[in-house]
C-alpha positions as protocol buffer text, in pm:
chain_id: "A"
residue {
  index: 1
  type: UNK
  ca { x: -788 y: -201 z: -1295 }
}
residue {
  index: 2
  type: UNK
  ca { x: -996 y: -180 z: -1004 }
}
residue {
  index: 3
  type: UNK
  ca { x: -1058 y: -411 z: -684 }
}
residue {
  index: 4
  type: UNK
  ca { x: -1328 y: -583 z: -869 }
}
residue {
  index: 5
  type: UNK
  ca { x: -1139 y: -656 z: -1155 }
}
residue {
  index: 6
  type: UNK
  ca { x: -745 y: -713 z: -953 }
}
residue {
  index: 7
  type: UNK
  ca { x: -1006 y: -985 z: -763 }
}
residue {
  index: 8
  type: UNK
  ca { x: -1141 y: -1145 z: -1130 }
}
residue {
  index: 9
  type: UNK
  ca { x: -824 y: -1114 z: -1273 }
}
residue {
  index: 10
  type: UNK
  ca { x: -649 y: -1305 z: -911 }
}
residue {
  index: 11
  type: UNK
  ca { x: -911 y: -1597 z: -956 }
}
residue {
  index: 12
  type: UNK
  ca { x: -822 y: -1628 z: -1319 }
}
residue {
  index: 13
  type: UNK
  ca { x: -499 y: -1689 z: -1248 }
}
residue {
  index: 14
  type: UNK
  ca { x: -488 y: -1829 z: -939 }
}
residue {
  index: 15
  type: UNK
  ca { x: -783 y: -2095 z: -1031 }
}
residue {
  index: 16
  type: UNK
  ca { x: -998 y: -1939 z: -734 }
}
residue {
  index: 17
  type: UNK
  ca { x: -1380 y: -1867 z: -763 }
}
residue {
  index: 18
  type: UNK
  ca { x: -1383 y: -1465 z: -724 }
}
residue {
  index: 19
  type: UNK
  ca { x: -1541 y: -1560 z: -321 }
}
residue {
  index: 20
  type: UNK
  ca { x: -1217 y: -1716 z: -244 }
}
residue {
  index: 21
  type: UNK
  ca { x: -997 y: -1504 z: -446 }
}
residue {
  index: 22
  type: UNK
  ca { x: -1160 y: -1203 z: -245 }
}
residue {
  index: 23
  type: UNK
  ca { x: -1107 y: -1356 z: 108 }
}
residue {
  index: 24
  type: UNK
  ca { x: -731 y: -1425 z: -4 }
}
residue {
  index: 25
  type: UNK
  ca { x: -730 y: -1047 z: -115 }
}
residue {
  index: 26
  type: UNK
  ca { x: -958 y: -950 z: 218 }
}
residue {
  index: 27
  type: UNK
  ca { x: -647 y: -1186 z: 429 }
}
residue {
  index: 28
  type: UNK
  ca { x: -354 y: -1033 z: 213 }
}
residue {
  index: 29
  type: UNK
  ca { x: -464 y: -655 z: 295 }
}
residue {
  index: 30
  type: UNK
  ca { x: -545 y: -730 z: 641 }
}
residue {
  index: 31
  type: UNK
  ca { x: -173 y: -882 z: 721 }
}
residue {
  index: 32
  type: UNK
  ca { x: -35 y: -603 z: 548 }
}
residue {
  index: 33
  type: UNK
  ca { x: -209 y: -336 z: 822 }
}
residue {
  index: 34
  type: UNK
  ca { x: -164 y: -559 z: 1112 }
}
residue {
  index: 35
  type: UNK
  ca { x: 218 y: -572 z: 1023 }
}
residue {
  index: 36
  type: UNK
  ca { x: 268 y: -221 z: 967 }
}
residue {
  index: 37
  type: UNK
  ca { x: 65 y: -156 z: 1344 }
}
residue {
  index: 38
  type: UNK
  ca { x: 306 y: -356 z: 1477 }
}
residue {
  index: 39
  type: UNK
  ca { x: 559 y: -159 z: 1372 }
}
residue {
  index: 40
  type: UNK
  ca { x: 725 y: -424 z: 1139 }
}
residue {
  index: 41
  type: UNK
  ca { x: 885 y: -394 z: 764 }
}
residue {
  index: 42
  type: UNK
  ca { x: 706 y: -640 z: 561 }
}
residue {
  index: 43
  type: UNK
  ca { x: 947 y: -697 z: 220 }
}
residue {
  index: 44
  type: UNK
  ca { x: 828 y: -944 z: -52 }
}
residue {
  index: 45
  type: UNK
  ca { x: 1149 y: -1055 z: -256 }
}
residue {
  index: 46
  type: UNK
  ca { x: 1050 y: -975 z: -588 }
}
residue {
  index: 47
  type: UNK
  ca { x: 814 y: -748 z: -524 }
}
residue {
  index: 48
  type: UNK
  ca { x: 860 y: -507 z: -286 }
}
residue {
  index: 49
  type: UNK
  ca { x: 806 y: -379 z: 65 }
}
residue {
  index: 50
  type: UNK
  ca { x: 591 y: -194 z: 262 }
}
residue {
  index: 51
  type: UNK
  ca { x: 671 y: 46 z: 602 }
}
residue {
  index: 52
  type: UNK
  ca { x: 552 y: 297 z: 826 }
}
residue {
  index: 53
  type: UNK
  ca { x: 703 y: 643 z: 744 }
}
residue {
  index: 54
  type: UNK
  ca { x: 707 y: 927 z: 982 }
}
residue {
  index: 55
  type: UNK
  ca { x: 598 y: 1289 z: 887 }
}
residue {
  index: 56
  type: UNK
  ca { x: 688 y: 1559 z: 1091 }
}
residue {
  index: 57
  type: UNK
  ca { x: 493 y: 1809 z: 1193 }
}
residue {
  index: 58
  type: UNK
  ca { x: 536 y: 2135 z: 933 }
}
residue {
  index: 59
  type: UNK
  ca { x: 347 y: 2461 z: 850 }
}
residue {
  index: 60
  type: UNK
  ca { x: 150 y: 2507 z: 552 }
}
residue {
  index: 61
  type: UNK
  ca { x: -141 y: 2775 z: 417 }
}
residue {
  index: 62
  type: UNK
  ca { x: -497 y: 2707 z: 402 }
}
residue {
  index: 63
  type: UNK
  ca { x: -520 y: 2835 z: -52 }
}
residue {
  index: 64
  type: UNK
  ca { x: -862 y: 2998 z: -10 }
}
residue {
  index: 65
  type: UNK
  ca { x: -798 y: 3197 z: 322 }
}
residue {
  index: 66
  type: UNK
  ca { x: -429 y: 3206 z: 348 }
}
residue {
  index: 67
  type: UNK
  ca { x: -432 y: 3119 z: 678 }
}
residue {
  index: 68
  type: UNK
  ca { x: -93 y: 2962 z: 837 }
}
residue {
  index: 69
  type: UNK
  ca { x: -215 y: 2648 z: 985 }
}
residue {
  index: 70
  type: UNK
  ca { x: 25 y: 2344 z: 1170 }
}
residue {
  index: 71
  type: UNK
  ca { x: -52 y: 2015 z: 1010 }
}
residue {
  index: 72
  type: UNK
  ca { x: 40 y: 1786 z: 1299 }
}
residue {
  index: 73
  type: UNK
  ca { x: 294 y: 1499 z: 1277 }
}
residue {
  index: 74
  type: UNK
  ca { x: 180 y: 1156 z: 1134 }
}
residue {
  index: 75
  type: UNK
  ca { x: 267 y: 815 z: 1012 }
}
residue {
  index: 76
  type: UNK
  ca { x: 172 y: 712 z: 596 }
}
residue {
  index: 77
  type: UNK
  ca { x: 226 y: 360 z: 510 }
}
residue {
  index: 78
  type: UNK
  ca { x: 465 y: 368 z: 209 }
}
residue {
  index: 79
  type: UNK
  ca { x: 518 y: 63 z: -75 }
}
residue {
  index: 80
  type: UNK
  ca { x: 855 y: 89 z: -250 }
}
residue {
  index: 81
  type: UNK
  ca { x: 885 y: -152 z: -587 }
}
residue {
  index: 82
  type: UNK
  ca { x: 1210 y: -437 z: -563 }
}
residue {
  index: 83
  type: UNK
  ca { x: 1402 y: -380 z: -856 }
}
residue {
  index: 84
  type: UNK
  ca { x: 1326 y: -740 z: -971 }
}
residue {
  index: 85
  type: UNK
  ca { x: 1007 y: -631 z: -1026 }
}
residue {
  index: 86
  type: UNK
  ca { x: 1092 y: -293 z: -1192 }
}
residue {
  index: 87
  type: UNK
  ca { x: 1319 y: -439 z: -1421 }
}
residue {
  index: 88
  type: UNK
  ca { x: 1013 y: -640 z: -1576 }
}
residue {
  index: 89
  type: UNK
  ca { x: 913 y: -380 z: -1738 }
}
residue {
  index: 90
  type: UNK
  ca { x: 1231 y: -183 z: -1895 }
}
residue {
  index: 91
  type: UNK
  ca { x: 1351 y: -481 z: -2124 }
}
């Protein structure tokens, strides 16, 4: 499923027309990224939540050349499933 469907499919069952199902999906997204800026945990009982992760900075080789190069230190959001929701699907 793809954005264009997940939007279809949210106006289905929501009882939306897709242009306000996408501007819930369009509001939903952008709370998610202005939450994780602010450096906050965002956890949706019965879902999951979502958070900032650090990487630290580590070595690695470029394949074709070999080369050692230093792949600097970052944050990745991260999403980890509740296990509510997991257990929905291992009846």
């Amino acid at each position: 499923m793809n954005k264009t469907e997940f939007i279809k499919a949210l106006a289905n069952n929501a009882g939306y027309t897709i242009k306000e199902a996408t501007v819930a999906y369009d509001a939903f997204v952008a709370s998610v990224v202005e939450g994780l800026s602010q450096g906050e945990k965002i956890a949706l009982t019965g879902f999951g939540t979502f958070e900032l992760k650090e990487r630290p900075e580590r070595d690695a080789f470029n394949p074709l050349t070999k080369e050692k190069v230093t792949i600097k230190a970052c944050k990745v959001p991260a999403f980890k499933f509740g296990s509510s929701f997991k257990d929905q699907f291992n009846n």
